[in-house]
LUMBADO-927077 format. One record per residue (C-alpha): y, z, x; residue number from 1; residue in one letter. Coordinates in Angstrom, 3 decimals, always signed. Example, Ala and Ser with C-alpha at 12.3 -4.5 7.8 and 13.67 -1.06 7.14 Angstrom:
BEGIN
-4.500, +7.800, +12.300, 1, A
-1.060, +7.140, +13.670, 2, S
# end
This chain:
BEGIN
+31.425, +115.424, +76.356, 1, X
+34.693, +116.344, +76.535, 2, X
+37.935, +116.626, +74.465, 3, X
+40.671, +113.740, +75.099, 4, X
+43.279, +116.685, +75.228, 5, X
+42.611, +117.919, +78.805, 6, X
+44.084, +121.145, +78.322, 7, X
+41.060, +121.859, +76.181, 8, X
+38.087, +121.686, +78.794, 9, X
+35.128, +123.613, +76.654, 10, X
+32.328, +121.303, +77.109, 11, X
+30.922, +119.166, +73.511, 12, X
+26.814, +119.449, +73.920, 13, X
+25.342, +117.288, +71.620, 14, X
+21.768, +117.718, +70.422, 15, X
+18.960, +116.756, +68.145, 16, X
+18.277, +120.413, +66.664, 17, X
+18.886, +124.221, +66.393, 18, X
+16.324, +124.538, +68.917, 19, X
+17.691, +122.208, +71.885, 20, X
+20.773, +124.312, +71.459, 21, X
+18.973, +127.570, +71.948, 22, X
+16.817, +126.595, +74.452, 23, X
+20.091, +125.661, +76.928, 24, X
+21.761, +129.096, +75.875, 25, X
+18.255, +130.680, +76.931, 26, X
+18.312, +128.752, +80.891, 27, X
+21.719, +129.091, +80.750, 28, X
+21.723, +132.961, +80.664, 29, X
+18.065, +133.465, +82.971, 30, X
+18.554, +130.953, +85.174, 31, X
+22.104, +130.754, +86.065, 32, X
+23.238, +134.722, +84.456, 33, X
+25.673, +132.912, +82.050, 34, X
+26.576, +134.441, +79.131, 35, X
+27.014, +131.478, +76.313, 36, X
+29.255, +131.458, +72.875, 37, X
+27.916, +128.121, +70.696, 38, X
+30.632, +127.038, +68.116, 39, X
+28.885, +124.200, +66.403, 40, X
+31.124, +121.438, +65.267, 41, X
+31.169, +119.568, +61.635, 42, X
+29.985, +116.116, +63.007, 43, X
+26.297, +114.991, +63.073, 44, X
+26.605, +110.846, +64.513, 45, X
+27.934, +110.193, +68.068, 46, X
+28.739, +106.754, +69.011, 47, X
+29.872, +105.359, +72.567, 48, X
+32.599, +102.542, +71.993, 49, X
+31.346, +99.561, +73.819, 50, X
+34.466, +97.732, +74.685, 51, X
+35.914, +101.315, +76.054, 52, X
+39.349, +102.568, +75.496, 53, X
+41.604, +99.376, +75.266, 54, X
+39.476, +98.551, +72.126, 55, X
+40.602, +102.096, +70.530, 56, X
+43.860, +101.716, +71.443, 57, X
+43.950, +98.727, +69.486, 58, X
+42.491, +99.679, +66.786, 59, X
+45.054, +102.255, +66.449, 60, X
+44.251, +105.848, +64.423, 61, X
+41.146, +106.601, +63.089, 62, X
+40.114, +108.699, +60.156, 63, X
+37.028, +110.511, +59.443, 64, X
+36.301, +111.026, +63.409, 65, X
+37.157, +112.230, +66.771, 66, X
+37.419, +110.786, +69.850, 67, X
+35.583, +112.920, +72.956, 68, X
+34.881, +111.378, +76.294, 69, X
+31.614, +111.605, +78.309, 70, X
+31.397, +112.752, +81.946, 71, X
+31.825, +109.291, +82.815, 72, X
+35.652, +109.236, +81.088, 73, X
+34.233, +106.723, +78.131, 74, X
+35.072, +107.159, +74.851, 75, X
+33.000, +108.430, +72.009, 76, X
+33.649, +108.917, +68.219, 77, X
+32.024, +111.702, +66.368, 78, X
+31.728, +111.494, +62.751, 79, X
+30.956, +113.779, +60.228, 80, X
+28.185, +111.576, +58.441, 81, X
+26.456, +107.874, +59.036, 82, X
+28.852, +107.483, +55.535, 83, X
+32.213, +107.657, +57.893, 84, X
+31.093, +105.674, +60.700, 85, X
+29.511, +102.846, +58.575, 86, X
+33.121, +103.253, +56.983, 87, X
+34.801, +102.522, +60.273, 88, X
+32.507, +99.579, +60.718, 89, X
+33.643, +98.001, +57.556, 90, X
+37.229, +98.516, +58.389, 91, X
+37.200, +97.429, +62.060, 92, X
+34.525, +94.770, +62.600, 93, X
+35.912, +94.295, +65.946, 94, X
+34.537, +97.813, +67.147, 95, X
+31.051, +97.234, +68.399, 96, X
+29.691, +101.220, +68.718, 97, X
+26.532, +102.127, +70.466, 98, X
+23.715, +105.524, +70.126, 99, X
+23.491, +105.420, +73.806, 100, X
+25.862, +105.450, +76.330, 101, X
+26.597, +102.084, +77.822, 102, X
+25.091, +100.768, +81.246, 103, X
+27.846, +99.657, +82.529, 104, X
+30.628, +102.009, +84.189, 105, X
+33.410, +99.690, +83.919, 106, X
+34.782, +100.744, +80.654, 107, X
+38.586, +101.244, +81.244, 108, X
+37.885, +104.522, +82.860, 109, X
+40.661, +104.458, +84.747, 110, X
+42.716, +104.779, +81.200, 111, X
+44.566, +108.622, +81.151, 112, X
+42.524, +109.424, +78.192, 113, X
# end
């Protein structure tokens, strides 16, 4: 994942535990000789937006979350507890969010985003 500002282009790598994020430091460095910095980020729920970026730009700002974008340019929200997404939810019924990215590639990824 990626941020939506494209002048900032340090990857988001999103993972179950401590461990997942040591063991890709670990190949990172023997496999490939690169030398890793991890900066971990306050959010622990990820959610794809189903209906893709026109349904974000609808729903206009949201609070209590980021949006990223995957390697396939669709949009994600990070939240900083199931609390603030189930929040969202409430306040935008509209949104349908997903734990897994959809199957589908047609998501408005042609949106500048």
């Amino acid at each position: 994942m990626y941020s939506t500002d494209d002048i900032k282009r340090d990857p988001i790598l999103a993972a179950v535990g401590q461990l997942q994020f040591e063991v890709v430091q670990f190949r990172l460095q023997n496999e490939y000789g690169v030398e890793t910095r991890l900066e971990m980020l306050p959010y622990s729920v990820a959610r794809w937006v189903e209906e893709g970026w026109s349904a974000l730009e609808a729903v206009g700002r949201i609070f209590n979350a980021i949006t990223v974008k995957d390697s396939c340019n669709r949009p994600v929200l990070l939240f900083k507890n199931e609390w603030n997404m189930r929040q969202l939810l409430e306040d935008q019924p509209q949104l349908t969010l997903a734990t897994i990215a959809p199957l589908s590639l047609d998501q408005n990824m042609t949106s500048s985003k």
